[in-house]
C-alpha positions in Angstrom: -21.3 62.4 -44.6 -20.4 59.2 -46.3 -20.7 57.4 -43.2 -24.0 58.7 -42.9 -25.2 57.7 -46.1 -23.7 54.3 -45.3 -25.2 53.8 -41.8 -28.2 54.8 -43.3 -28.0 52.0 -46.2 -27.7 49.4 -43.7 -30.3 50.4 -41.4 -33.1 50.5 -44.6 -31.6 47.0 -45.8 -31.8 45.7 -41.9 -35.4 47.2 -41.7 -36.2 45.0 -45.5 -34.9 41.9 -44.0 -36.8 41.9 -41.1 -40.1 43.1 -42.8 -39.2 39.6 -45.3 -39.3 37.8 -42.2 -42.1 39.2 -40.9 -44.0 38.6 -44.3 -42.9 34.9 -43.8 -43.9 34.8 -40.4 -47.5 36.2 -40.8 -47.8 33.9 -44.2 -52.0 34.4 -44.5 -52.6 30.9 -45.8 -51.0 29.7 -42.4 -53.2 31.9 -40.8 -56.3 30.6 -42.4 -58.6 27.8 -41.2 -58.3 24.7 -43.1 -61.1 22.3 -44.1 -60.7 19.4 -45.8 -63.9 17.0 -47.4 -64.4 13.8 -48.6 -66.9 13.8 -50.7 -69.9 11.2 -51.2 -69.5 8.6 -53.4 -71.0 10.4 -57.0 -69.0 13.4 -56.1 -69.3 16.8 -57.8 -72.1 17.1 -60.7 -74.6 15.0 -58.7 -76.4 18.5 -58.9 -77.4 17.4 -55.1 -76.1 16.6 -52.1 -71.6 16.9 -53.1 -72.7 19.7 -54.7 -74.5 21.5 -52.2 -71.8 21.1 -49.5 -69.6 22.0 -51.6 -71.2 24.9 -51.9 -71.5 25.8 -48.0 -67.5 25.6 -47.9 -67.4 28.1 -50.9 -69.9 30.4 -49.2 -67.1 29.8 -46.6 -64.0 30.9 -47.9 -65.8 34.0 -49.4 -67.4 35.1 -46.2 -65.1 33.5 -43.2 -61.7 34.1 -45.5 -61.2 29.9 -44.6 -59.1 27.5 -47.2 -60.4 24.0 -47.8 -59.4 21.1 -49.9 -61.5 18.2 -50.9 -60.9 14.6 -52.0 -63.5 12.9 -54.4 -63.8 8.7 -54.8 -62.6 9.0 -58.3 -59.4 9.8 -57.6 -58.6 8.0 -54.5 -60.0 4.8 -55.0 -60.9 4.1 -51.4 -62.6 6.6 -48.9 -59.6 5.8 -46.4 -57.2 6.9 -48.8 -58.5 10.2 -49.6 -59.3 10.8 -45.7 -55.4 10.2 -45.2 -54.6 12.5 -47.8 -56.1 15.4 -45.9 -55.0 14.2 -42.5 -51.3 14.8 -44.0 -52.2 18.3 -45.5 -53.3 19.3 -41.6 -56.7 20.7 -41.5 -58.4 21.8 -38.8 -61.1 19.7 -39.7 -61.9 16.8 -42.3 -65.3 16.6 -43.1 -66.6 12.7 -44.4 -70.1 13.7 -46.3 -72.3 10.8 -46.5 -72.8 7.7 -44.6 -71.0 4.9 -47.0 -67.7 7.3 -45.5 -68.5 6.2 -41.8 -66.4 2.9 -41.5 -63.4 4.3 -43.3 -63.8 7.7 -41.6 -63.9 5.6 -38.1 -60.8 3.8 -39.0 -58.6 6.9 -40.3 -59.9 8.8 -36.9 -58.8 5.9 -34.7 -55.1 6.6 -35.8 -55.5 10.5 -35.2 -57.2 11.2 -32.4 -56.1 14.6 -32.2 -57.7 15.6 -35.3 -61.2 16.2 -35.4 -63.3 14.9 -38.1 -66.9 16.0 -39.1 -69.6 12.7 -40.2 -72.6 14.3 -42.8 -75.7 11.5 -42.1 -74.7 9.2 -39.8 -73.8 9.1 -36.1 -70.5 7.6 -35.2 -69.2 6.8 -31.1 -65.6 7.8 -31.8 -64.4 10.3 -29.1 -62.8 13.0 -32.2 -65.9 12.2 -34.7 -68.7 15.3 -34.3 -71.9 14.0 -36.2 -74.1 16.0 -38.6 -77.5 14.5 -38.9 -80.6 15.8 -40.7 -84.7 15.0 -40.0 -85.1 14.0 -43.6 -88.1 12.7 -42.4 -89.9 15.9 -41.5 -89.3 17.6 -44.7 -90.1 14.8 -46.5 -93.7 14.9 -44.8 -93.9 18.3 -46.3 -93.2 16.7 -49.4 -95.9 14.1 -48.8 -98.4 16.7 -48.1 -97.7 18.7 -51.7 -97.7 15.8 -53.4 -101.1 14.8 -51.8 -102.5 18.1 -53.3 -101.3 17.6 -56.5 -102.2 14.4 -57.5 -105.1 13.7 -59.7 -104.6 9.7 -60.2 -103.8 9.1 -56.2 -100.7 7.4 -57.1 -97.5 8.8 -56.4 -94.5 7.4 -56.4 -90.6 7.4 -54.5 -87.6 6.9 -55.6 -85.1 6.1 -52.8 -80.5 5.5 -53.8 -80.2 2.4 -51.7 -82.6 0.5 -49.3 -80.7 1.9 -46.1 -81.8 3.5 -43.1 -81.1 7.0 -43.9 -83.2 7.1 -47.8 -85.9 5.2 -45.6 -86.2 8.5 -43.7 -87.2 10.0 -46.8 -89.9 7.6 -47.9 -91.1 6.8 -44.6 -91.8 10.7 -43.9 -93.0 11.1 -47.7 -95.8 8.8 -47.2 -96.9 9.4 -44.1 -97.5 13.2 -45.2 -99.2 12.0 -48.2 -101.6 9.8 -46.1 -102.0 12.6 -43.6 -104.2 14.7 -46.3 -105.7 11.6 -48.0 -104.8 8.1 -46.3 -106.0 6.0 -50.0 -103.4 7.2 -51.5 -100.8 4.8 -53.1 -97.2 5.6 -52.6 -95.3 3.4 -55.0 -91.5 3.1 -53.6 -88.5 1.6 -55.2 -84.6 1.3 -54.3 -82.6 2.1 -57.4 -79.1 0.8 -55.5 -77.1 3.5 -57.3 -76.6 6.9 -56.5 -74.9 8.3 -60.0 -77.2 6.3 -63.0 -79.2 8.8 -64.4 -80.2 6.3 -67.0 -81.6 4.3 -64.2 -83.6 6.9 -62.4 -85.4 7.7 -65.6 -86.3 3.6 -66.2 -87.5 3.8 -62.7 -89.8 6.7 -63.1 -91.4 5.6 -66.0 -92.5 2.2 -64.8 -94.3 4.2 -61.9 -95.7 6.6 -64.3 -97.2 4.2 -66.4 -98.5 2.7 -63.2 -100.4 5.9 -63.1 -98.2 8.0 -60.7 -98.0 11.6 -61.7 -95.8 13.1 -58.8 -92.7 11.6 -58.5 -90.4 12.0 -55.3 -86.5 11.3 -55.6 -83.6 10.7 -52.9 -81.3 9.1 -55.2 -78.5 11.7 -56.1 -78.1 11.9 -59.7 -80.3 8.9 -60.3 -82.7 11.0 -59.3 -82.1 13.8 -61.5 -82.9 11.5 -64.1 -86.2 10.1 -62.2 -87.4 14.5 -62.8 -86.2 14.9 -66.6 -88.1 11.7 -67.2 -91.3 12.9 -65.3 -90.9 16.2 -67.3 -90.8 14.1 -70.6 -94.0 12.4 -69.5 -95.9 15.6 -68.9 -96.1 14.6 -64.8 -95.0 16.6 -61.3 -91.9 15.7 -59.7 -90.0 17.1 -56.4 -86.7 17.9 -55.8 -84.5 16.8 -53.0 -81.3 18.4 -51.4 -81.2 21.5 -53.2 -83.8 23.6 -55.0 -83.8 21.5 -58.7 -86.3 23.6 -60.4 -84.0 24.2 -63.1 -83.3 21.1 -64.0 -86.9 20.3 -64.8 -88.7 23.5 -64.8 -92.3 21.9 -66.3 -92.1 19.5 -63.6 -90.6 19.9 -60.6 -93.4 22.1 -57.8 -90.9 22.0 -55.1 -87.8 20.8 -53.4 -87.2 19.1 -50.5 -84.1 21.3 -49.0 -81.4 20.1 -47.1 -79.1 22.7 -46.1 -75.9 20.9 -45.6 -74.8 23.6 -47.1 -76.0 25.9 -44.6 -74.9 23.4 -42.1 -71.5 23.2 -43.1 -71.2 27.0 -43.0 -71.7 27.0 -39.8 -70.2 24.4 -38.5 -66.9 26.0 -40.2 -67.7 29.1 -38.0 -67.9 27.5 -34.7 -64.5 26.0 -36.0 -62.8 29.2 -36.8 -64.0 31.1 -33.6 -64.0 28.6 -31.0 -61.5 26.0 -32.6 -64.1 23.1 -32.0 -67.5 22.4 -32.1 -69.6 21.9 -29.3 -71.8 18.9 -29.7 -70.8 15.6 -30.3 -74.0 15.2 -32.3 -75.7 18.1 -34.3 -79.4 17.3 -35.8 -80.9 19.5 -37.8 -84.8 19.8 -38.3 -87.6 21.9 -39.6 -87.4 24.3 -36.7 -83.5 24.6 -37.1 -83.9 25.1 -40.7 -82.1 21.7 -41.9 -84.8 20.8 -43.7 -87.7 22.8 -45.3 -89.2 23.0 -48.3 -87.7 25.6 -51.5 -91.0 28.0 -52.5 -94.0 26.1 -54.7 -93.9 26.4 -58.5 -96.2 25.8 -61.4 -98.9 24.4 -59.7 -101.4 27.1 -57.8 -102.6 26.1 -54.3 -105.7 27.2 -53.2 -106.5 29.4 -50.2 -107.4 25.9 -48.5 -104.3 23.8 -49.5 -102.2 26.6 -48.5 -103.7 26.3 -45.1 -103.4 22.7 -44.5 -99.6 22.8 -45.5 -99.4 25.6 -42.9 -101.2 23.1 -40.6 -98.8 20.5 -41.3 -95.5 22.1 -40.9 -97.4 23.9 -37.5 -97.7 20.0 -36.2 -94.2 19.2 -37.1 -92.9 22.4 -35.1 -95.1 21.2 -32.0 -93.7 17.2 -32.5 -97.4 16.5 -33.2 -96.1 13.9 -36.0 -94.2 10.8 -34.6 -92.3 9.1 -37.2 -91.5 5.3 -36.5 -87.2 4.6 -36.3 
């Protein structure tokens, strides 16, 4: 009987150890997909476009189960170092939001070729670089066209981060929506050269509203969240950009122009965890893919007739009825 009761002993404390190693072996953050980010140069609190992919890769973990770590300029000094960090923590994919990341992204990539790196706004030729690209331009034209049917003094106004290719997608589209309901319009457009001064946005804004613009339009990060406090403070309209901002000026802002990197993000995470890659080397994303749109009209109420030539005008940007100049 004793012999019993000691085969028995061993077998239950065989059957532990190998149920330990299995735990070890089946270790669920091991098992997860892992995303690293870089964020843009502000970071989180721009109440924009950091903060809105960040909140694609939360939607992420909550709904796909995935990990992800992120890296912000703050803290690494240099783009290249914070890339390097999460190359060495070994993520399925690193993600470089923004297109001031590109040349440091490029270089980091270069090194690794076997990792596979995601570029938000710009379009990069390295073979294990994907790029995420955006028509800013279309749902700025939306923005255009509200701002058109809002104005009373026919002078509106833009406020663009930095004078770059990419933020003249945004004004470009803004005013040729505004000019497609009423071409004498005035679209008054300035470069603030900095992403994160809220300060500045707000000088900016009122120098166009005292120039008599009473819709403002912003693609400036954080400046520009001070560019729509400021138009609140002067009793004028203002739209968003990025995200849906109605909160953060809710006497001014009518609408947002939305850019779901967010949504992008989510799904490019997806294709990651199901397929292990993605399968374009370059992903735009445009009114008809719902990139870019427009978050639902506030404050203001549109007639029967304004709400038909909006209708109109996103009905001409699904057909490619609206050429936008490069």
């Amino acid at each position: 009987m004793r012999n019993i009761i000691y085969s028995f002993v061993l077998i239950l404390i065989f059957a532990i150890f190998l149920s330990g190693c299995n735990i070890e072996e089946s270790n669920p953050i091991k098992e997860k997909t892992k995303i690293g980010i870089m964020l843009s140069d502000v970071g989180l609190g721009d109440q924009s476009f950091s903060d809105a992919a960040f909140q694609g890769l939360v939607r992420a973990r909550d709904e796909l189960g995935i990990v992800f770590d992120y890296r912000e300029l703050k803290d690494t000094e240099t783009y290249e170092q914070g890339l390097m960090d999460l190359v060495e923590a070994d993520h399925h994919l690193i993600v470089g939001l923004g297109f001031m990341v590109q040349e440091e992204l490029e270089t980091v990539a270069k090194q690794y070729p076997n990792q596979l790196f995601l570029l938000v706004d710009a379009v990069s030729e390295v073979d294990n670089i994907i790029s995420l690209t955006f028509k800013e331009d279309e749902g700025s034209y939306l923005a255009g066209v509200i701002a058109a049917l809002t104005t009373e003094t026919k002078t509106i106004g833009f406020i663009g981060g930095d004078d770059v290719p990419l933020i003249q997608k945004f004004a470009n589209g803004f005013a040729k929506g505004a000019a497609s309901i009423d071409p004498e319009i005035e679209v008054l457009i300035e470069y603030s050269g900095d992403f994160g001064n809220d300060v500045l946005g707000a000088e900016i804004a009122k120098n166009m509203i005292d120039q008599d613009s009473d819709v403002l339009y912003s693609a400036a990060g954080f400046t520009g969240v001070g560019a729509l406090r400021e138009a609140q403070q002067n009793g004028v309209y203002a739209i968003g950009v990025d995200s849906d901002q109605f909160y953060y000026a809710e006497e001014a802002i009518i609408t947002s122009m939305m850019k779901n990197v967010d949504v992008a993000l989510f799904d490019a995470v997806k294709e990651i965890q199901e397929h292990n890659q993605l399968s374009d080397k370059h992903i735009e994303l445009g009114l008809a893919d719902n990139g870019v749109g427009l978050a639902p009209v506030r404050i203001i109420n549109l007639t029967a007739e304004q709400e038909e030539e909006l209708r109109e005008a996103e009905e001409a940007l699904l057909h490619g009825d609206v050429i936008f100049s490069n």
